[in-house]
N, C-alpha and C positions, 0 to 999 in steps of 0.2 A: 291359524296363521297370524291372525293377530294378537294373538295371547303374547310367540314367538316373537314379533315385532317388539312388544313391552317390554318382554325381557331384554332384548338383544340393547335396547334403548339405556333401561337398566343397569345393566351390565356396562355399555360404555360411560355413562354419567359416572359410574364408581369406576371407570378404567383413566379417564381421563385427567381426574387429578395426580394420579401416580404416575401417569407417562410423562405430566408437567414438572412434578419434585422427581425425577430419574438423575440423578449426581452427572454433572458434567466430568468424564474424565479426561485425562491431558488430549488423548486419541480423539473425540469428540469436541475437544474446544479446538484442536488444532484444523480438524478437518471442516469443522465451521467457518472457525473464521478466515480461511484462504476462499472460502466460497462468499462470505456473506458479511463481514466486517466491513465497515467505511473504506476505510484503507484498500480493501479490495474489490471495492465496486470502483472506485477512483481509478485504481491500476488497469480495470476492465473500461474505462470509458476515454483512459489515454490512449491505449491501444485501438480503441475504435476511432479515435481521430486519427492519429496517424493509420489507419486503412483509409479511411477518408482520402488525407492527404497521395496517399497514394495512387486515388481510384483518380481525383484531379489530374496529378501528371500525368497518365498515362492518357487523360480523356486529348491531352494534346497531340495523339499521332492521327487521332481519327478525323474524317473530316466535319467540319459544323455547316450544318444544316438549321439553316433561319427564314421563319415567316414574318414578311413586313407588306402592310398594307397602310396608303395612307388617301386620305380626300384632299383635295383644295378647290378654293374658287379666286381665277385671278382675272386680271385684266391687261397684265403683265404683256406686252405683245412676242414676247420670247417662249413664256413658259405657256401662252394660248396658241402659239403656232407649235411648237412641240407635242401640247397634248392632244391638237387637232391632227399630227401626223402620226401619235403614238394609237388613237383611234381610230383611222385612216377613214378619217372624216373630212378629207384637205376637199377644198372646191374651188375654182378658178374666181370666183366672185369675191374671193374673200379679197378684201380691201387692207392694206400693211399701213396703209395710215390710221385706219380709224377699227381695229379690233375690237370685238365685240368681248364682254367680259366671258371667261370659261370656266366650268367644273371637268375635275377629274378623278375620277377610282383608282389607285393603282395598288393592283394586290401583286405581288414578287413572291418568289421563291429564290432564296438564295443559296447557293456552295461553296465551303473555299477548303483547300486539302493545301497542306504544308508540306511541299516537297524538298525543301533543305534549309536545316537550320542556321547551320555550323557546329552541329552538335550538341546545341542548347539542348534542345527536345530530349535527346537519347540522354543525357548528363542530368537534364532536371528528375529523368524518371529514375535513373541509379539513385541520387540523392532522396529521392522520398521511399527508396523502396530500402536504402540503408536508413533512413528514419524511422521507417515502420520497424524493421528488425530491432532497434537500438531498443523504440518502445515496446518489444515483446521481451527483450532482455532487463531490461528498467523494473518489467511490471514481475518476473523471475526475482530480482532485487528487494522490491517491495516483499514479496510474498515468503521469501526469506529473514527478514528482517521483520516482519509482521509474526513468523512461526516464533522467530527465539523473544520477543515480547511477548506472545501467548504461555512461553515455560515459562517465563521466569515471574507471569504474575501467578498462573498456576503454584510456582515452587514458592512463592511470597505467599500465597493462601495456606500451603501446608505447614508455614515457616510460623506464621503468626496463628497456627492453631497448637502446634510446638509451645508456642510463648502463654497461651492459654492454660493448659494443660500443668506445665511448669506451675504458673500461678494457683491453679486451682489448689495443686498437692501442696505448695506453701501453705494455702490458705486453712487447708484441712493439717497439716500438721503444726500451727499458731493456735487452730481450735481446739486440737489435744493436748496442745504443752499448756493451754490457758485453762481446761478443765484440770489438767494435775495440779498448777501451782494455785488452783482456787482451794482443791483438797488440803493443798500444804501448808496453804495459808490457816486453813482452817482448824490444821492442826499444828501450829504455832511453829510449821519445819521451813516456812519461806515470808520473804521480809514484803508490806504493803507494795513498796516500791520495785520490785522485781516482777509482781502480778503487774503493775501500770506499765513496765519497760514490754512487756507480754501484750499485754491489752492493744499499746500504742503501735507494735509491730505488727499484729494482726490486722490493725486497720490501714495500715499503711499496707499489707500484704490483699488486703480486700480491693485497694484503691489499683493499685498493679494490675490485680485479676480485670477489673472496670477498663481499665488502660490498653489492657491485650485484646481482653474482647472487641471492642470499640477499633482496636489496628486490625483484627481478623474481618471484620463487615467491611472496613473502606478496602483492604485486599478482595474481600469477593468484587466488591462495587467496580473497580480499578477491572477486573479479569470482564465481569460484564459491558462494562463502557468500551472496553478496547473488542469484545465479542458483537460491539453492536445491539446488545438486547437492550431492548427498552421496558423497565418492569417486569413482574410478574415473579415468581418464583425463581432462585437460581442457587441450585447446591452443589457445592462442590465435592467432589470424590476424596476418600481420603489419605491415598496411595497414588504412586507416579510409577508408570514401568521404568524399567534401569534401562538406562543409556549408555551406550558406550564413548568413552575419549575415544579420539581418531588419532592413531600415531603419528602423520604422516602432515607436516606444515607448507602443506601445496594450496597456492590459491586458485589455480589455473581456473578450479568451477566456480568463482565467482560470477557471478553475470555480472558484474557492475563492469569487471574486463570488456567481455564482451561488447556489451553497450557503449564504452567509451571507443572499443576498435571501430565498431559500427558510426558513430558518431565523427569520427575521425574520415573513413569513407565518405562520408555523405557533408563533408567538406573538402574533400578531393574533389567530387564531382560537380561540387557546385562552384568549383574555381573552373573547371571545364565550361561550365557552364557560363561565367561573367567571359572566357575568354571569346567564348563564340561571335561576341559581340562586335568580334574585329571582321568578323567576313560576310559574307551577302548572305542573302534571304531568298528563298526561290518559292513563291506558294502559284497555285492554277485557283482558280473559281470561275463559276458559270451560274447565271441564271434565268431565271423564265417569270417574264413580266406580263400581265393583262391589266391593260388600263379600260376604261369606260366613261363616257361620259350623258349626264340626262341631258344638257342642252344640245347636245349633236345627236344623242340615241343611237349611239354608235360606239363600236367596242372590238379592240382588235389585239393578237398576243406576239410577243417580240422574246426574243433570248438573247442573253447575251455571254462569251465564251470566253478565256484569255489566260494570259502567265503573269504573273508580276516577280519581277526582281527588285531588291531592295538593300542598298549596301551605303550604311554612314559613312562617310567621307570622313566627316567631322561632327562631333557630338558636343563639341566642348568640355570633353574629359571625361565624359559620362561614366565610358566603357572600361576607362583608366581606373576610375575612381571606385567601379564595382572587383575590378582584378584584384586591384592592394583591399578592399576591405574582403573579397575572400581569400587573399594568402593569409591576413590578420585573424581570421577566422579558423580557418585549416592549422596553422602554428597555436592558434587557444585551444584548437581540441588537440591534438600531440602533447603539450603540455599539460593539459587536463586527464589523457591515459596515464601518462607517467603520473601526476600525481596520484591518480586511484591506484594505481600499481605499487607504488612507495606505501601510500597509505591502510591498503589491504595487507603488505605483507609486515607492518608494526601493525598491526588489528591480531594477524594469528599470532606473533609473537608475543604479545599483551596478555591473550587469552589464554596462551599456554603455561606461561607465569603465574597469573591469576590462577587457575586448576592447582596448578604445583604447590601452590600457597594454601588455596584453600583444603587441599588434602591432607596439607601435613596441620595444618589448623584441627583438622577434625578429629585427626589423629590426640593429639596434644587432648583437644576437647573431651574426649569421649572416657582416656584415662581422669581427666579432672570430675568427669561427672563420677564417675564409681567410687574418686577416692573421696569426692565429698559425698558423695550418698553413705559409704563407710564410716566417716566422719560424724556425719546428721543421727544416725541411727545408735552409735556408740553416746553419744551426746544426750541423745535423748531418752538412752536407758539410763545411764548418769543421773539425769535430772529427775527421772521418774523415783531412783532410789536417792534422792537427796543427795545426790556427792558431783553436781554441777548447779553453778549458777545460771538464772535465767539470763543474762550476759553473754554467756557461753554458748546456748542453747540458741539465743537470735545471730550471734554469728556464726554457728553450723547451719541454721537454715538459709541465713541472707547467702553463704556461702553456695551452698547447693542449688540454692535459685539460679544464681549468675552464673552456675557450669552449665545448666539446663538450659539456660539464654542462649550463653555465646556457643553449646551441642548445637543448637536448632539453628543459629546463626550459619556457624561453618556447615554443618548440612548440606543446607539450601544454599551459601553459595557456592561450595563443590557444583552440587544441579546445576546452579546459572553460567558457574566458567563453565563446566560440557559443553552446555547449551550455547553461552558464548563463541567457545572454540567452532564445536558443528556450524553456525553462521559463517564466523569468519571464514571458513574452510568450502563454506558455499554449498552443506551437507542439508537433508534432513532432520529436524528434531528427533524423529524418531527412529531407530534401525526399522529397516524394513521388514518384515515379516518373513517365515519360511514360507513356499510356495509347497514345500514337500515333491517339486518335479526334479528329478534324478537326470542329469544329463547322462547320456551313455558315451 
C-alpha cells in the first residue's frame, strides 16, 4: 500500500506540471473568465448589492421589533413621582415638596407595524426590485462585453504569432540568399556591395523577427491580465473554432435594453413614491415596559397600545421638491434608453461594415500573398543562377513579408468584426454546441 502511495505521489509530481502548461483554448478562456476575471467578480458583487438593496425595502412592510432598556438616578420631582408610580411603589407619606432623589430600570419591548403609506412602501419595493433586475441585466452586459474582449486578445495572440512565423521564414530566407551571394561573391559572379545590401536586410529581418516576438508575449500577457491570472505558466492554443457571422442586425438581446427599461421603471416608481408624500400616514405600535427600582425594591410592568396618524400639512416644499427631482430623474432615464437604443443599433451597423471590410481585405490579402510568394521564389531562382540582382531579391522578400503581415492582419480582424458583431447583436462568442437530441 505504500509502495502504491509513492507511486500514485509520483505520478502526480510528473502530472502536475502538464495539467499547468495545458494551452488555453478560446472555449477555456471564455468559460474562465465569465466565471473568474475581475470584471466578473465586480458584475457578481453589484448584483449582490442590489439583492441587498432589495432585501431593505422589502424589510419595510414587516413590523420592527426593538429592545430598549435604560437606568437613571434623579431628583427631578416629576420623573421621581413617575417612576415611583411606574414601580407601584406610591406611598401616602410621600412629601411633593421635598422628594427624595430616585433610581429606575426600565427595560421596554417595543412594536410599530406600518399600516398605510400612501404608497411609499409598495413603490420603494417595485423600485429596488427594478433595480435588482436592471443589475442582473447590467452584470449580462458585462459578461458580454467581457466574452468579445476575451476573442479578440485570443484572435491578437494568433495574429501576432502570424507576424512571428512571417518573420522567421524572412529571416531563414535572407540567410539562404546571404549564403549564395557569399558563394558569388566568391566566385567573382556578385559585387561587395550587394553581399552588404544582403547582410544589412538580414539584420534588419532579425530585428522584425525580435519585434514580433516581443508583440506575441505582451498579447499572451494582455489575454492573462484580462483572464485574471496572476503568474505562472500560460500557453495559448494555436487554433480558434470558426464562428459564425449572424445574418440578422436585431438588437432586441442586448441587455444593456433591458437594463435601461428596468432602470427606467424603477424611476416610475420612485416618482410614486416622492408622491406619497402628499397624503397621511397610518402606523399602530404597542409595548410592554418593566421598570424597577433598588431604592423602593419595588418593580412593576405596564403596556402600552395605540394608532398614530401622520399627515404634513406643510413641509416647506420638501415633498415638492422630491416630486420635480424624481420626474428629473424618470425623464434621464427615458432619455438614457433612447440613447442606448440609438447607440446599440450604430454599434451592429458599425460591425457589420467592419466584417464586410475586413472580409474582402482578406480576400484581396491572401491573393497578394500567393502572388508574392510566386514572385519571392522566381526571384530567388534568378538570383541563385545569377540573372537577378541582390536589389531585386530584397524586394521580393520585403515584398512577401508585408502580404504575410497585412494575411494575419485581415485574418484576425475578420475574427474581431464576428466577434464584434456577436456582441453587438447581444450573441455568444461562441455557436453553441450540437446536443445531438432530435426533437420529434
Amino acid at each position: 500500500m505504500r509502495a502504491l502511495g509513492i507511486c500514485l505521489g509520483v505520478w502526480l509530481a510528473a502530472a502536475l506540471p502538464v495539467l499547468a502548461a495545458e494551452p488555453w483554448t478560446l472555449e477555456r478562456a471564455l468559460e474562465y473568465a465569465l466565471t473568474n476575471s475581475p470584471d466578473a467578480q465586480l458584475a457578481r458583487a453589484r448584483m449582490a448589492a442590489a439583492r441587498a438593496g432589495l432585501d431593505q425595502a422589502n424589510s419595510a412592510v414587516w413590523p420592527r421589533l426593538q429592545f430598549q432598556s435604560s437606568y437613571l438616578r434623579t431628583d427631578n420631582p416629576m420623573q421621581v413621582f413617575g417612576s415611583i408610580l411606574n414601580q407601584q411603589a406610591y406611598s401616602p407619606a410621600l412629601d411633593f415638596n421635598d422628594v427624595p432623589d430616585m433610581d429606575n430600570v426600565n427595560v421596554k419591548g417595543l412594536a410599530t407595524v406600518p399600516l398605510y403609506t400612501g404608497g411609499k412602501i409598495r413603490a420603494g419595493r417595485e423600485a429596488a426590485r427594478a433595480q435588482s433586475e436592471a443589475a442582473w441585466f447590467e452584470s449580462d452586459a458585462v459578461r458580454n462585453a467581457l466574452g468579445f474582449e476575451v476573442a479578440r486578445a485570443f484572435y491578437t495572440v494568433l495574429k501576432t504569432r502570424d507576424f512571428v512565423r512571417a518573420a522567421e521564414a524572412s529571416v531563414v530566407s535572407f540567410e539562404s540568399a546571404l549564403a549564395t551571394a557569399r558563394k558569388r561573391l566568391e566566385g567573382g559572379e556578385l559585387l561587395k556591395s550587394e553581399l552588404l545590401d544582403i547582410e544589412v536586410r538580414l539584420a534588419q529581418a532579425r530585428e522584425e523577427l525580435v519585434r514580433a516576438r516581443n508583440a506575441n508575449i505582451l498579447a499572451g500577457r494582455a489575454l492573462q491580465n484580462l483572464l485574471g491570472i496572476e503568474g505562472g505558466a500560460f500557453e495559448v492554443a494555436d487554433t480558434a473554432p470558426p464562428i459564425s457571422a449572424p445574418r440578422t442586425d436585431d438588437v432586441s438581446l442586448r441587455p444593456e435594453l433591458e437594463a435601461a427599461r428596468q432602470r427606467e421603471r424603477a424611476a416610475e416608481e420612485q416618482m410614486r413614491a416622492a408622491r406619497a408624500g402628499y397624503l397621511p400616514r397610518v402606523s399602530a405600535f404597542g409595548s410592554l415596559d418593566y421598570d424597577h427600582g433598588w431604592r423602593t425594591d419595588s418593580g412593576a410592568g405596564s403596556y402600552t397600545a395605540g394608532a398614530l396618524v401622520q399627515w404634513d400639512l406643510w413641509d416647506g416644499h420638501l415633498t415638492r421638491g422630491k416630486v420635480r427631482e424624481a420626474a428629473a430623474h424618470l425623464e434621464m432615464a427615458r432619455e438614457e434608453r433612447r440613447k442606448i437604443r440609438l447607440a446599440l443599433g450604430f454599434e451592429a451597423e458599425q460591425a457589420r461594415l467592419d466584417l464586410q471590410t475586413a472580409a474582402e481585405r482578406l480576400r484581396v490579402s491572401e491573393a497578394a500573398v500567393a502572388q508574392a510568394a510566386e514572385s519571392a521564389s522566381l526571384t530567388r531562382a534568378r538570383f541563385d543562377q545569377g540573372l537577378a540582382l541582390a536589389t531585386q531579391l530584397i524586394d521580393a522578400e520585403t515584398a512577401l513579408l508585408a502580404a504575410k503581415v497585412r494575411r494575419a492582419e485581415a485574418e484576425a480582424d475578420q475574427r474581431i468584426a464576428t466577434a464584434a458583431l456577436r456582441k453587438a447583436l447581444g450573441l455568444p462568442q461562441l455557436d453553441p454546441k450540437p446536443t445531438g437530441i432530435v426533437r420529434p
